[in-house]
DRENPA-3360 file (N, C-alpha, C; in nm, 2 decimals, always signed):
BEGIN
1 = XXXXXXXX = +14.51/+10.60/+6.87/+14.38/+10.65/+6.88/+14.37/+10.77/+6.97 ~ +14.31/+10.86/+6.91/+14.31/+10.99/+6.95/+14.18/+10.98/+7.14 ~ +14.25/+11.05/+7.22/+14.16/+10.98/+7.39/+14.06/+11.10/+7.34 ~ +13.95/+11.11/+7.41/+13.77/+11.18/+7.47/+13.90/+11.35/+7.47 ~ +13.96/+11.34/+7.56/+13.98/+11.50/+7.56/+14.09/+11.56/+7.44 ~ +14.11/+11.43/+7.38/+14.21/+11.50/+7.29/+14.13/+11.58/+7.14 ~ +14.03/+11.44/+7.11/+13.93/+11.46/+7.04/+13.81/+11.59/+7.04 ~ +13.80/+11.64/+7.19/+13.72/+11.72/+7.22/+13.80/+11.93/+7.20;
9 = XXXXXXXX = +13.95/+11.86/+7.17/+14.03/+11.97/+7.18/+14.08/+12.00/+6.98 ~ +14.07/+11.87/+6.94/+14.14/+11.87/+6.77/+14.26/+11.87/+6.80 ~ +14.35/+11.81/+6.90/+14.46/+11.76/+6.86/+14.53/+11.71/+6.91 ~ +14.63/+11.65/+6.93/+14.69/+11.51/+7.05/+14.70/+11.65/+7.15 ~ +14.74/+11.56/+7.24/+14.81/+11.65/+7.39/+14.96/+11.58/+7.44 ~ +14.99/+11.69/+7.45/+15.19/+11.62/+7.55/+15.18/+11.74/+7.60 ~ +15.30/+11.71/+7.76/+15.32/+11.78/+7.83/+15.34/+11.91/+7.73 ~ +15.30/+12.03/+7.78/+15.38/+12.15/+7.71/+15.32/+12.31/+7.75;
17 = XXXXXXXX = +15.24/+12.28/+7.86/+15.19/+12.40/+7.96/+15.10/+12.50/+7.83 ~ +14.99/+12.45/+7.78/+14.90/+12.46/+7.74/+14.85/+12.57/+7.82 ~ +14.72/+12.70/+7.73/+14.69/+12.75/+7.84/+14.52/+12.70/+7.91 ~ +14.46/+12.71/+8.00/+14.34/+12.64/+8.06/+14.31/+12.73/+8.16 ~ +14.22/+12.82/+8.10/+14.16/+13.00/+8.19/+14.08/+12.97/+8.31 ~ +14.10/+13.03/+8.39/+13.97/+13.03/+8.43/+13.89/+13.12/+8.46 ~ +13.73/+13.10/+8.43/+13.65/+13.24/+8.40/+13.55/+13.26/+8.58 ~ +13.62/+13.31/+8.61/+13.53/+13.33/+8.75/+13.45/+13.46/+8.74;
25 = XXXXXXXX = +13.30/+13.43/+8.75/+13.19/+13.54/+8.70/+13.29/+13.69/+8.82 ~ +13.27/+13.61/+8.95/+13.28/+13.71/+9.05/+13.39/+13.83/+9.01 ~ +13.50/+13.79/+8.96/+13.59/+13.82/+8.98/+13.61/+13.89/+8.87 ~ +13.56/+13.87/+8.76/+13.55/+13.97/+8.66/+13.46/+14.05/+8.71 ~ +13.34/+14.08/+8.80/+13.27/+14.19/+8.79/+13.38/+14.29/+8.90 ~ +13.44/+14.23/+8.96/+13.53/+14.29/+9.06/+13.63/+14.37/+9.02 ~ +13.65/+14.36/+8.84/+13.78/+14.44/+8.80/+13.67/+14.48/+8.70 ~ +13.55/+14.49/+8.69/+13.47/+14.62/+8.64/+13.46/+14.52/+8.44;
33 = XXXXXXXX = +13.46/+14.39/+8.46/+13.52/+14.33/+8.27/+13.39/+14.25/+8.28 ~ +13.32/+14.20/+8.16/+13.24/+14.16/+8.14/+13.28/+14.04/+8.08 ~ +13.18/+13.93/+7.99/+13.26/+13.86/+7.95/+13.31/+13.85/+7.76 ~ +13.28/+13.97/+7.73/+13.32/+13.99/+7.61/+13.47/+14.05/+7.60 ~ +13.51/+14.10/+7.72/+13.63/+14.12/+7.73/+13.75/+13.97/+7.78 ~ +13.64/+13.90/+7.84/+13.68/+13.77/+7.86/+13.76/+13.67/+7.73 ~ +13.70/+13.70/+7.69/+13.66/+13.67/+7.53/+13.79/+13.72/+7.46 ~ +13.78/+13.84/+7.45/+13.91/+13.88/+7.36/+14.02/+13.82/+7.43;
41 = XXXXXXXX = +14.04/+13.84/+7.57/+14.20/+13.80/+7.66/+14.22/+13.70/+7.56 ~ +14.14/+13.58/+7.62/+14.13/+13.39/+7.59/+14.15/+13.37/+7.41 ~ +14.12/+13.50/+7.31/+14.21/+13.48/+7.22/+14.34/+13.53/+7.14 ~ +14.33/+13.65/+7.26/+14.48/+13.70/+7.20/+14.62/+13.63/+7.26 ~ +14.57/+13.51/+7.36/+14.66/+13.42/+7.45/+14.63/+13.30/+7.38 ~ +14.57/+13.27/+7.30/+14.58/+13.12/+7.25/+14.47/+13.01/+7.39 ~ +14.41/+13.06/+7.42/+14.35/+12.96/+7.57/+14.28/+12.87/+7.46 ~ +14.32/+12.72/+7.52/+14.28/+12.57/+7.46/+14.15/+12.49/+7.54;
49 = XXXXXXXX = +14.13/+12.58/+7.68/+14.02/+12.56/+7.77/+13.99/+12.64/+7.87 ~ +13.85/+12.65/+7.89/+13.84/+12.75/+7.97/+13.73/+12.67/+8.04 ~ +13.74/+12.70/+8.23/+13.67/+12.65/+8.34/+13.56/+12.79/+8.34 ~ +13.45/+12.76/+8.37/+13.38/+12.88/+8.43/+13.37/+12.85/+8.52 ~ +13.34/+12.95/+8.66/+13.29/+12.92/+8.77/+13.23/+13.06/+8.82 ~ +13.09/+13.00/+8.90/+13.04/+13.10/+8.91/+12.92/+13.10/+9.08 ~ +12.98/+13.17/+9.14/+12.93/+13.10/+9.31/+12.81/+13.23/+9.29 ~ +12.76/+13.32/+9.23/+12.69/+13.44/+9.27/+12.56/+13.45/+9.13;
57 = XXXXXXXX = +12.57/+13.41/+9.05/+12.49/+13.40/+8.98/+12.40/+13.33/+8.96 ~ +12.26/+13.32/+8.90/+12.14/+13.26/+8.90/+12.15/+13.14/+8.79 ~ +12.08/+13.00/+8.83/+12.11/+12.91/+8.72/+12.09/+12.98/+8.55 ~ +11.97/+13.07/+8.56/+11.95/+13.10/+8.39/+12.09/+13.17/+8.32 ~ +12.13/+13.30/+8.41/+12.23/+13.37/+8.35/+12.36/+13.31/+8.35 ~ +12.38/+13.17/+8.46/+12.45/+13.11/+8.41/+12.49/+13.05/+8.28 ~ +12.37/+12.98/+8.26/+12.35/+12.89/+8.09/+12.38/+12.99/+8.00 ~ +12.32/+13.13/+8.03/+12.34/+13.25/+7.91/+12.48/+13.25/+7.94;
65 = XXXXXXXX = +12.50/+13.29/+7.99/+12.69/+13.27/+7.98/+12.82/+13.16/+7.92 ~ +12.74/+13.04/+7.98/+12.78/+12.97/+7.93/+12.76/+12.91/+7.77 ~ +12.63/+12.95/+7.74/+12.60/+13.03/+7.58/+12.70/+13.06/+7.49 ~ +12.71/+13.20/+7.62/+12.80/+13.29/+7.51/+12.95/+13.25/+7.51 ~ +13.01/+13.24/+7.60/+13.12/+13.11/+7.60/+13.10/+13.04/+7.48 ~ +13.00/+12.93/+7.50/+13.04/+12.86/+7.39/+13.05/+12.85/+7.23 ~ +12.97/+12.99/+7.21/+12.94/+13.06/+7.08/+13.04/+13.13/+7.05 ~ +13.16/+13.20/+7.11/+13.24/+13.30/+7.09/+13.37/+13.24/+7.09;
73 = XXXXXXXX = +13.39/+13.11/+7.16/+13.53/+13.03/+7.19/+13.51/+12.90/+7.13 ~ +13.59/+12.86/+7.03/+13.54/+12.74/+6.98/+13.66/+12.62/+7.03 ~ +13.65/+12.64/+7.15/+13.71/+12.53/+7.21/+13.62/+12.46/+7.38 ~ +13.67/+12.35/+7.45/+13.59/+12.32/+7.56/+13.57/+12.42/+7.66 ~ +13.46/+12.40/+7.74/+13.41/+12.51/+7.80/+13.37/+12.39/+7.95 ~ +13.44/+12.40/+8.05/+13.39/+12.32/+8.16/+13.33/+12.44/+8.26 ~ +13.20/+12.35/+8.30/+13.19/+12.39/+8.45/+13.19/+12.33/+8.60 ~ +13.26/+12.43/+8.64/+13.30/+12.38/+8.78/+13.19/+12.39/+8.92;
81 = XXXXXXXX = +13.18/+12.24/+8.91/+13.10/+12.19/+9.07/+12.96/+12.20/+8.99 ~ +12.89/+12.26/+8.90/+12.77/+12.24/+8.86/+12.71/+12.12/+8.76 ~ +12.72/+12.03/+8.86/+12.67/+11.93/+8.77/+12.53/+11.92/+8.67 ~ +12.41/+12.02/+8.74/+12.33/+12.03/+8.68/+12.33/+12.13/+8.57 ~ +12.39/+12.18/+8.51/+12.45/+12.28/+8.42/+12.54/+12.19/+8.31 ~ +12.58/+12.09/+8.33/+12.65/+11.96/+8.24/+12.62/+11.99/+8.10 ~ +12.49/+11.97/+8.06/+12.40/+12.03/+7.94/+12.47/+12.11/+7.84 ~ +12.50/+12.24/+7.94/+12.51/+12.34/+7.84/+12.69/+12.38/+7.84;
89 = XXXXXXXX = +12.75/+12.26/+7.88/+12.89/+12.31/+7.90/+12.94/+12.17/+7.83 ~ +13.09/+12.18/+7.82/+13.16/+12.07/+7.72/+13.18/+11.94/+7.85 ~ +13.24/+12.00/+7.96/+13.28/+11.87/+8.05/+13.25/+11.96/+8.20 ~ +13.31/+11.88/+8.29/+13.28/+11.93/+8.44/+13.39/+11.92/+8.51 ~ +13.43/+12.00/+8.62/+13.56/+11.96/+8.70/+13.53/+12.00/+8.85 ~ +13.54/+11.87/+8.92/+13.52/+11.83/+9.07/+13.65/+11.83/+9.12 ~ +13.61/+11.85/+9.31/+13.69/+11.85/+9.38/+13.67/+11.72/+9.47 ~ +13.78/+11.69/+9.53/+13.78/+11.51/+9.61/+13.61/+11.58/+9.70;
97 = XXXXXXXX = +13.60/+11.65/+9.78/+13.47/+11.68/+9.83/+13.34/+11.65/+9.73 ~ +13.37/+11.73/+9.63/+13.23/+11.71/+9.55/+13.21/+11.55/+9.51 ~ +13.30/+11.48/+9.46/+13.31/+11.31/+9.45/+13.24/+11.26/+9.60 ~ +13.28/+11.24/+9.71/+13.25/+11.20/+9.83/+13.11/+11.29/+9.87 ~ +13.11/+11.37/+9.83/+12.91/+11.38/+9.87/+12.88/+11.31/+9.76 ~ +12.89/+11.27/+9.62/+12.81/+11.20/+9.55/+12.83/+11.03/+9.60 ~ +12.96/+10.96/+9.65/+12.96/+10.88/+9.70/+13.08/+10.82/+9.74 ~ +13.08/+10.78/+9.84/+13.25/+10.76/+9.88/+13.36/+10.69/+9.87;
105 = XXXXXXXX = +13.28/+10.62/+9.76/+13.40/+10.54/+9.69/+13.39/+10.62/+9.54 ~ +13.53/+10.65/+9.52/+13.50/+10.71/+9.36/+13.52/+10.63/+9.27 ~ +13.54/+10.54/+9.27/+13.47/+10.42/+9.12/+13.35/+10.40/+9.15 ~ +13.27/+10.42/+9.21/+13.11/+10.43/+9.20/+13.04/+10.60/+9.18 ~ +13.08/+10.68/+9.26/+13.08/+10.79/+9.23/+13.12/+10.83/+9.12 ~ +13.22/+10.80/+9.03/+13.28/+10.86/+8.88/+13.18/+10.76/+8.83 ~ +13.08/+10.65/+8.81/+13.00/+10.62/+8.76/+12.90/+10.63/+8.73 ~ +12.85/+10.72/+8.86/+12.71/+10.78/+8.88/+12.72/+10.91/+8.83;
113 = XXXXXXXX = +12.85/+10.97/+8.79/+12.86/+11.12/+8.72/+12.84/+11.08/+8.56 ~ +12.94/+10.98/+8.57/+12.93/+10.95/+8.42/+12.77/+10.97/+8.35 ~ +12.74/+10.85/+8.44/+12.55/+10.83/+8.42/+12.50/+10.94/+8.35 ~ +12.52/+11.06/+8.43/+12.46/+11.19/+8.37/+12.54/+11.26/+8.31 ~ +12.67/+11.27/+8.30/+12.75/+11.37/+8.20/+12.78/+11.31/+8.07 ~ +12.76/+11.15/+8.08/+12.81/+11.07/+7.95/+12.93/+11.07/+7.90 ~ +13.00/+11.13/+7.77/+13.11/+11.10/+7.73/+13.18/+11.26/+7.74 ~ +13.13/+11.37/+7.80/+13.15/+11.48/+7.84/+13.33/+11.48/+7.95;
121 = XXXXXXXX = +13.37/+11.57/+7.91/+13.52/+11.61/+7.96/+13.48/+11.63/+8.15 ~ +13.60/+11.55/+8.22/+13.52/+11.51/+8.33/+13.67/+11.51/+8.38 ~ +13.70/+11.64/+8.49/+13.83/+11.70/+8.56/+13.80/+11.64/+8.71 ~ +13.92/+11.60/+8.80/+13.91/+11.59/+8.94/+14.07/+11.69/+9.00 ~ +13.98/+11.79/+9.09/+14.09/+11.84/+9.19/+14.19/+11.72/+9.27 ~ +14.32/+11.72/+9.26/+14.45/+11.62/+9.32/+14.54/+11.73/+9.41 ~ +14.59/+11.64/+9.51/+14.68/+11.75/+9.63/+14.82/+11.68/+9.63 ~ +14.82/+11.53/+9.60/+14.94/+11.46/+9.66/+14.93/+11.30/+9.59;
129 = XXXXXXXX = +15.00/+11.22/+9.63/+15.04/+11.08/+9.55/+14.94/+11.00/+9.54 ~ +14.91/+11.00/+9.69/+14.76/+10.88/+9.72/+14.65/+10.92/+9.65 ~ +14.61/+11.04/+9.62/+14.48/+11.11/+9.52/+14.54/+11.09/+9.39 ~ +14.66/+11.09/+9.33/+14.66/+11.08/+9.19/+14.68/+10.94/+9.19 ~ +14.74/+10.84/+9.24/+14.72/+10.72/+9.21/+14.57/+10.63/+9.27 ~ +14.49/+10.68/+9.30/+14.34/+10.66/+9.36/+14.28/+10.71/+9.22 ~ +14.30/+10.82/+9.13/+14.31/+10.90/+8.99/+14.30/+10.81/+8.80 ~ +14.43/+10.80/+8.90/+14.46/+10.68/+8.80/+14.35/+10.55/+8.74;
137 = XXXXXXXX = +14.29/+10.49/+8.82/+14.22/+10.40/+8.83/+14.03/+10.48/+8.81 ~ +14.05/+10.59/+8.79/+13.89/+10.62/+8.79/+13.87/+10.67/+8.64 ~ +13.76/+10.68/+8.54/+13.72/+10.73/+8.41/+13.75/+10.88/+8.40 ~ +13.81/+10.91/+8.40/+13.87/+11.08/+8.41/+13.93/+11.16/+8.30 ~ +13.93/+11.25/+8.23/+13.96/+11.32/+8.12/+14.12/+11.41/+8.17 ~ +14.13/+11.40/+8.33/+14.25/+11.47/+8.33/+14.20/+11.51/+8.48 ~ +14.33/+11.52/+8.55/+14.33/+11.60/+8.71/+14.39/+11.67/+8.69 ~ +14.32/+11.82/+8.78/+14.41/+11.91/+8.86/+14.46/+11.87/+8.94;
145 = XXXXXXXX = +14.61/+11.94/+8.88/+14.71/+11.90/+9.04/+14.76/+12.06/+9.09 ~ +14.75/+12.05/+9.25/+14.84/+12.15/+9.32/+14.82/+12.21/+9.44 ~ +14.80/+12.30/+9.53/+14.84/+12.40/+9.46/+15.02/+12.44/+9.43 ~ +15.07/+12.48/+9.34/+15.20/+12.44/+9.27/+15.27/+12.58/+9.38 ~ +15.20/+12.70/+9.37/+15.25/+12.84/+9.47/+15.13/+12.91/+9.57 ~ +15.16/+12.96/+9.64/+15.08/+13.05/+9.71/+14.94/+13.12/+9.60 ~ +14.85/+13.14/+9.63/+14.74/+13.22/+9.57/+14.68/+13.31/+9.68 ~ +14.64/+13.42/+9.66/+14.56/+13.50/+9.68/+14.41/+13.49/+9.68;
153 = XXXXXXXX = +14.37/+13.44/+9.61/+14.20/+13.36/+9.60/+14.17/+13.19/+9.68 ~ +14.26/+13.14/+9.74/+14.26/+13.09/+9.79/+14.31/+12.99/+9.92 ~ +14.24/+12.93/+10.05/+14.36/+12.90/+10.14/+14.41/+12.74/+10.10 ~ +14.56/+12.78/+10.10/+14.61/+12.63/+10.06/+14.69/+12.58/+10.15 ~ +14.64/+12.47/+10.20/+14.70/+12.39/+10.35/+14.82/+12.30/+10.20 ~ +14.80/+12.25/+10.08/+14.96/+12.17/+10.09/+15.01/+12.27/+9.93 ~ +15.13/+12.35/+9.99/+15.20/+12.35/+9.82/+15.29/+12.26/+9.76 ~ +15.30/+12.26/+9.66/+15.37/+12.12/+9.59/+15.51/+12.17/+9.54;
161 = XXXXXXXX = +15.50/+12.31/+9.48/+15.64/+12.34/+9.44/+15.66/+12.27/+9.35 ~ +15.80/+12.25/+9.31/+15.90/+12.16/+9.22/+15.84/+12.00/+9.20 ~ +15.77/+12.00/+9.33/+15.75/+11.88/+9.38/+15.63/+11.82/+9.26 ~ +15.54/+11.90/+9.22/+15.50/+11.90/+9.13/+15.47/+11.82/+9.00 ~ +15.65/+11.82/+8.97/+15.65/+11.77/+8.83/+15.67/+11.63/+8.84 ~ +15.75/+11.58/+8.96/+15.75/+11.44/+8.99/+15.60/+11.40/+8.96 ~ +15.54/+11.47/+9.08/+15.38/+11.41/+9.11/+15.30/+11.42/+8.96 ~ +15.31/+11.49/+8.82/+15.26/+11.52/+8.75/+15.30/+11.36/+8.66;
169 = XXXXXXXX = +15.45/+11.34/+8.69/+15.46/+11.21/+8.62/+15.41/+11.05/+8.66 ~ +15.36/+11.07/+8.76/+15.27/+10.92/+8.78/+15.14/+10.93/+8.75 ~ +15.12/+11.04/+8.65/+14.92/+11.05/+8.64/+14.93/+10.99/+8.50 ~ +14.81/+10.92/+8.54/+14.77/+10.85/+8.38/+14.72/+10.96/+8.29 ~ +14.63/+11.02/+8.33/+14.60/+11.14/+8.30/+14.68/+11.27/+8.29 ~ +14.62/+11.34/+8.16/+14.69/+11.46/+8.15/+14.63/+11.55/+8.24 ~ +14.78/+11.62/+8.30/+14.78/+11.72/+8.47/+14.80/+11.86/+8.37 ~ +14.69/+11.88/+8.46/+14.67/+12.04/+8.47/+14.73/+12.13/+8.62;
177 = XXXXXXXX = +14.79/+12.20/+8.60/+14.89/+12.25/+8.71/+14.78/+12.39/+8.79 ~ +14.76/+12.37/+8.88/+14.62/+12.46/+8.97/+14.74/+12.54/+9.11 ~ +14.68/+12.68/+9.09/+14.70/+12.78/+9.24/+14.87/+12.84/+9.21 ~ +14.85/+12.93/+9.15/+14.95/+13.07/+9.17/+15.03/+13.00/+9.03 ~ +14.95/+12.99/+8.95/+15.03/+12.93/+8.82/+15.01/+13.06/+8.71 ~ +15.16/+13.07/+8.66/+15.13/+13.19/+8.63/+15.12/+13.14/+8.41 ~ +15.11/+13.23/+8.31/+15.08/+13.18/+8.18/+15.25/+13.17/+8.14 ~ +15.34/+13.22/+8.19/+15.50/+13.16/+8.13/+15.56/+13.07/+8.17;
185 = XXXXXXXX = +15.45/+13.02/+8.26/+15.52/+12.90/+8.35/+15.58/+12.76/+8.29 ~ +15.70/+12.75/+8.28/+15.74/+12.62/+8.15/+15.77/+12.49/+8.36 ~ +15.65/+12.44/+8.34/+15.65/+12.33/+8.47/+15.69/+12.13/+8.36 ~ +15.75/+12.11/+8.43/+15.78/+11.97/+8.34/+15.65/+11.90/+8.39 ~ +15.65/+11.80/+8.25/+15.50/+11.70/+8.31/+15.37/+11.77/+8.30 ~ +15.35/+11.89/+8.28/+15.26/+11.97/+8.30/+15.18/+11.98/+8.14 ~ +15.09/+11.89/+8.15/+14.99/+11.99/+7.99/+14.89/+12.09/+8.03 ~ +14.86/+12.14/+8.10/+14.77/+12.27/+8.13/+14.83/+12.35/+8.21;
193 = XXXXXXXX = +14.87/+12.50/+8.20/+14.90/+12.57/+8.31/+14.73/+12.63/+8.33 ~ +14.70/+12.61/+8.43/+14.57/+12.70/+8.52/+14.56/+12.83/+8.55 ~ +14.56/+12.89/+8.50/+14.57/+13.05/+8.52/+14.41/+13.11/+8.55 ~ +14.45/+13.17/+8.65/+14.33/+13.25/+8.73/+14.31/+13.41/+8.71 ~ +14.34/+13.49/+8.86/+14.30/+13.66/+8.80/+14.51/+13.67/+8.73 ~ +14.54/+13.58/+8.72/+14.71/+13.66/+8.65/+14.66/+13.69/+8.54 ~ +14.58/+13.66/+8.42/+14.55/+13.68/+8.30/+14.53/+13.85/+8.30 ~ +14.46/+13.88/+8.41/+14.41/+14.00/+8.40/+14.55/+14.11/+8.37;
201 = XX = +14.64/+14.04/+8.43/+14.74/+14.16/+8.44/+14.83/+14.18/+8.33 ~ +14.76/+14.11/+8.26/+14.82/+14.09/+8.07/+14.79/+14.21/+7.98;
% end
């Protein structure tokens, strides 16, 4: 039986570094690209998921974005950290933080998301063994794991390296590989590579 994210995708999933974009509003207005150019990258690369994230924008022009996302890409569309935005997006992807302000145990917390996201594609940020096997045991569509290299957009207290693909093989869940991941990346264990502004340099 085909799982919630496979079904939401049209077709099984195995490790195989899939691509999974991410559309950061900021960061495209910062290389001058809108999101119709967004648009073309994410199909001349085959992208099978795309995160939006957007720290500067107003809730409306968000939804309009996320709109046009979902009108232009016919694949899932998550957004990140906006729960109240759920609506107009395919699934959502949290970080251990965003879980523990909703409540501090996350089998009550992934319950209370559920509550409102329903049967919606439903990602959690992972750093190490104790979070993916804490992972394991919660209603989840798939964790980010990493950061796998160094990034530039962000500061990362643990990299994982090689280390990685072990940690990728004790997730029940299919891992999505997060921070300095580039789109050639062949990582074992890995069904999503995460690609951030590297897309741009394509």
């Amino acid at each position: 039986m085909m799982s919630n994210f496979e079904e939401a995708l049209g077709f099984e999933l195995k490790a195989s570094n899939l691509l999974y974009i991410l559309c950061d509003f900021e960061t495209l207005q910062k290389k001058s690209l809108n999101l119709e150019n967004f648009v073309q990258i994410c199909k001349k690369l085959d992208v099978k998921v795309v995160q939006y994230r957007d720290k500067i924008s107003s809730n409306s022009i968000q939804k309009e974005n996320l709109f046009y996302l979902k009108e232009n890409l016919n694949i899932p569309i998550i957004i990140n950290d906006k729960i109240d935005l759920i609506e107009f997006a395919d699934g959502l992807h949290l970080g251990q933080e965003d879980f523990d302000k909703i409540h501090n145990d996350k089998k009550i917390a992934t319950k209370l998301i559920r509550k409102k996201i329903g049967k919606k594609l439903l990602g959690l940020s992972t750093h190490n063994e104790i979070e993916i096997l804490e992972a394991n045991d919660l209603d989840l569509d798939m964790i980010g794991l990493g950061a796998y290299r160094n990034t530039s957009t962000k500061d990362v207290s643990t990299l994982l390296g090689d280390k990685i693909s072990y940690l990728a093989k004790i997730s029940k869940h299919p891992v999505c590989a997060i921070g300095g991941v580039k789109i050639e990346d062949k990582i074992e264990n890995i069904t999503f590579n995460v690609v951030g502004s590297a897309i741009y340099l394509k």
